[in-house]
C-alpha positions in Angstrom: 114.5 115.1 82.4 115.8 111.4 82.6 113.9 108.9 80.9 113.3 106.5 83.5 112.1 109.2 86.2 109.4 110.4 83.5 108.6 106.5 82.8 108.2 105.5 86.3 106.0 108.7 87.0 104.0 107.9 83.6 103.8 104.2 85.7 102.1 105.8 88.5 99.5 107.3 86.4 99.1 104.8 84.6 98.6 102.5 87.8 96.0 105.5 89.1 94.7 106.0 85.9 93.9 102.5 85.1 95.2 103.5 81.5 97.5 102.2 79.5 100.9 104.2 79.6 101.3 104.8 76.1 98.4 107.5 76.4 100.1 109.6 78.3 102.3 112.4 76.9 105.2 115.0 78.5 103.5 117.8 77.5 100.5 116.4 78.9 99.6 118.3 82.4 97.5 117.2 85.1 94.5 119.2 83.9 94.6 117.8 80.7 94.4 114.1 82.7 91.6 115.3 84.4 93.7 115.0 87.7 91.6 115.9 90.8 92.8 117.6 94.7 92.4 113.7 96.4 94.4 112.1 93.3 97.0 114.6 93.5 98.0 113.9 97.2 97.9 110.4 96.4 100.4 110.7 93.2 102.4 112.9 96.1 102.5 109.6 98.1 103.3 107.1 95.3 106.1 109.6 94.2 107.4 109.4 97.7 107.0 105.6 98.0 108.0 104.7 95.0 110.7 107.3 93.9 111.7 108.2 97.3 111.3 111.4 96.5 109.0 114.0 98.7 107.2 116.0 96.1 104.2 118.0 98.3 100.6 117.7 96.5 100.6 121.9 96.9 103.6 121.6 94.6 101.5 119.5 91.4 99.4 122.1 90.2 96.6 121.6 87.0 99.3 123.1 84.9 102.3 121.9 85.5 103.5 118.9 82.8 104.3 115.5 83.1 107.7 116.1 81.9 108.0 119.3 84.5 107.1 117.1 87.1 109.9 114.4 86.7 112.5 117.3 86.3 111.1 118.3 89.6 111.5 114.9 90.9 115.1 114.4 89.4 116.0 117.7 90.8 114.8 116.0 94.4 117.1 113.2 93.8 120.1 115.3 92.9 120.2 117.1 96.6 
């Protein structure tokens, strides 16, 4: 996982969140953050937005990790 994919996914959440950035953790998953259906389509949107990156909602599930999810996003901008 590169750094600066998992910090500008920790600024989306962060942004969504309304939480300061420093509470969020890689091991952290989206059920720990209390993530719901309708936020995870619109971190989907954000990732593709703002990343450039298409990363499906169906694909963020409760237990995948922050730090899973940016490898999944750096993986995207590899291909």
């Amino acid at each position: 996982m590169r750094a600066a994919t998992y910090d500008q996914l920790v600024e989306i959440l962060a942004r969504l969140h309304d939480t300061p950035a420093d509470r969020f953790t890689p091991e952290a998953t989206f059920a720990d953050l209390d993530v719901d259906s309708l936020t995870m389509v619109e971190i989907s949107i954000r990732i593709e937005r703002d990343l450039g990156v298409t990363v499906h909602d169906s694909e963020l599930r409760p237990t995948l990790t922050l730090a899973d999810t940016a490898e999944l996003i750096d993986a995207r901008q590899t291909v």
